[in-house]
N, C-alpha and C positions, 0 to 999 in steps of 0.2 A: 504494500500500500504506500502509494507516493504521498510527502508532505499534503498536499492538498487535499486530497481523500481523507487522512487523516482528520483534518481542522475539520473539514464536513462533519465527519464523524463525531467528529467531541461537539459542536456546536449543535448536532440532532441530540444527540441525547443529553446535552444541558435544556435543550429547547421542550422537550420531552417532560426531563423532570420537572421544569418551571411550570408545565402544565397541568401536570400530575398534583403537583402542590395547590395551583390553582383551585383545582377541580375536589383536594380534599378539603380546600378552607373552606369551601359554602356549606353553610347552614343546611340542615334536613330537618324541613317542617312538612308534618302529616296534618292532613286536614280530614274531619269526621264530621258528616253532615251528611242533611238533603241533598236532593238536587237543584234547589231555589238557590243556594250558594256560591254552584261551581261556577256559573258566569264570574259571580264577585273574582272568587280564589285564583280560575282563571286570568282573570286580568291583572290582579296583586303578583303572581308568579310570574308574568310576561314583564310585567315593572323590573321584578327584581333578580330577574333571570343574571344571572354570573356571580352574586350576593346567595342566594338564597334558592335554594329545590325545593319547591313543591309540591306534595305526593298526594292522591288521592286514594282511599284504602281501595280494595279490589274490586267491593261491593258496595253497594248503598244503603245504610240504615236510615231510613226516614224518621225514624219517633226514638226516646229514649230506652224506652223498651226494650226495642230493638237493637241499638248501639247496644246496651249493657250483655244481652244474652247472646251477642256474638263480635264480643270487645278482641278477645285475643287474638279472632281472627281477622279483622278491622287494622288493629296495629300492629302485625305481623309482625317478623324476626328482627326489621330493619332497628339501629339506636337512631330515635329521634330528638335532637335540638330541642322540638318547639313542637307539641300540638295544637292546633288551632281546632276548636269545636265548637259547634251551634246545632240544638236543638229542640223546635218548638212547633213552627208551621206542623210537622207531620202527627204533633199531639194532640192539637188543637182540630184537627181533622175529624167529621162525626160520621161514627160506621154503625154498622150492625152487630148488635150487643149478642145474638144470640150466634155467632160466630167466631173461634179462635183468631182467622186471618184477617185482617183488617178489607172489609167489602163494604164499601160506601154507601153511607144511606144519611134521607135529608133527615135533618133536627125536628123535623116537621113528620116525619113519618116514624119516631122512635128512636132514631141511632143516637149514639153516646160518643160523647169525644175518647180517643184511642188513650188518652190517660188523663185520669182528674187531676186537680191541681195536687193532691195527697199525694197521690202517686208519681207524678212530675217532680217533685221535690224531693221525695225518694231516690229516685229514679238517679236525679242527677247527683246527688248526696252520692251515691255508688258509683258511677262516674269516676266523676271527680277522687275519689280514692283511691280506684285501680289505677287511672291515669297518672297517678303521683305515685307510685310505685315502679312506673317505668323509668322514673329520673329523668324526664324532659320537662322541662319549661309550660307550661301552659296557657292559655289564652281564651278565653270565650268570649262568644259572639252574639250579641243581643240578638231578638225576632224583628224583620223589619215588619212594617205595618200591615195589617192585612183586611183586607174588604168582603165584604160579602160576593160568597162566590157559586154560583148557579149553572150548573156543565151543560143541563138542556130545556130548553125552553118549559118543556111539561115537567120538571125537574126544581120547583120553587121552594128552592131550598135549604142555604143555611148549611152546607158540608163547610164551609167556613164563615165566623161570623166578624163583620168587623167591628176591629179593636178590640177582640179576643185577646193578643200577645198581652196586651200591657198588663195583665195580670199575672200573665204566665214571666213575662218579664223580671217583674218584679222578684216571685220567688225565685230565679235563678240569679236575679242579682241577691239576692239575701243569700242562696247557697256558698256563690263565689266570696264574697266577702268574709261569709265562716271558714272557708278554706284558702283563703288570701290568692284567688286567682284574679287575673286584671282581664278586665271585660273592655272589650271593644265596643263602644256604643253604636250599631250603627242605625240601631230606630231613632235615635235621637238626631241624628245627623241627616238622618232622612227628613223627621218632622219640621228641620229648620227650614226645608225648601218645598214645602209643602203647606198652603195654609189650611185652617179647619174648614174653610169653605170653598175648597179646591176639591176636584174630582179627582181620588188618587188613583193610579194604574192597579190593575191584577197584580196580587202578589210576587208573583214571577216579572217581573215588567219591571220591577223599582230600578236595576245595573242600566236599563237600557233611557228608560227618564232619566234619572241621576246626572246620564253624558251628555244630554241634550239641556240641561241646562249649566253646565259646563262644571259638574261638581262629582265627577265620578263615584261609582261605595266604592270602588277597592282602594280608594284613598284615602281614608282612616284606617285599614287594614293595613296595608304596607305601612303605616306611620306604629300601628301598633306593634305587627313584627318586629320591625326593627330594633322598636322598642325594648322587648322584650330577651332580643336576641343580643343585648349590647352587655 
């Protein structure tokens, strides 16, 4: 191998390990949620893409319930930095009580929300406990606002009611508190650009208003990672 070949050589594999190093410094935050979220965590990971990995577990737990009775496989083998969790919408959801599986039905026809506020607070109380056994970092994520939501026209009915969260809100901000986790407000940050006599979008909708009036949600999210992650 001639001088030149040589230098190549040493300069690939200094170039190499400088990369390597790179790629171990970022952060590894998990994120455990709905699907109302992933827009959000989407775009906070796109922010902080070369900073910060953001994982989404394999599967989707929608409700607490759920997160808690299939947590280990949610957070898998990977060590994570930082989890990021929220949830509420899929609690607050009204099914059919004479059912294991959560199958929707209106408020108006009998169904029950998938966990009363007792068991929501439960719920997340257990959470919140395994999760701090893993030795990461934690963060939770308030319920954005939600409206009354009605699938089909003969269908008048209450599977969401609005301004349901802010009670559910509440008691996870009293959970976190007792557990000293730092919440990310994003209902609040929401309601700043929203008046009370404004028409707010479907729950799902909030990531895509939010950018149209030029105030992003995954913009208290990446403020609060960071945060967190410092």
């Amino acid at each position: 191998m001639n001088a030149f070949a040589r230098i190549l050589s040493i300069l690939g594999g200094t170039l190499l390990a400088l990369l390597s190093t790179v790629h171990a410094a970022e952060k590894k935050v998990l994120f455990l949620g709905g699907p109302v979220q992933q827009a959000i965590v989407k775009a906070a990971a796109k922010e902080l893409q070369g900073q910060v990995q953001i994982k989404s577990a394999g599967f989707t737990a929608n409700d607490s319930g759920s997160a808690l009775a299939n947590l280990d496989k949610l957070i898998g083998d990977e060590k994570w930095d930082l989890i990021y969790f929220n949830f509420g919408i899929g609690d607050l959801f009204y099914k059919d009580p004479k059912t294991r599986e959560i199958r929707a039905m209106s408020k108006n026809s009998g169904g029950v929300r998938v966990s009363t506020p007792e068991q929501y607070e439960k719920n997340l109380d257990l959470l919140v406990q395994r999760l701090k056994k893993t030795g990461a970092r934690l963060l939770w994520g308030s319920t954005t606002p939600l409206v009354t939501v009605d699938f089909f026209p003969s269908f008048k009915g209450n599977l969401f009611e609005a301004n349901s969260e802010v009670g559910y809100n509440e008691i996870a901000s009293k959970v976190m508190k007792r557990h000293g986790v730092p919440v990310v407000d994003l209902h609040a940050y929401v309601m700043k650009y929203f008046k009370k006599d404004e028409k707010h979008p479907a729950y799902s909708k909030y990531d895509q208003e939010m950018a149209k009036k030029g105030h992003p949600l995954h913009e208290p999210l990446v403020t609060a990672i960071m945060a967190s992650l410092r």
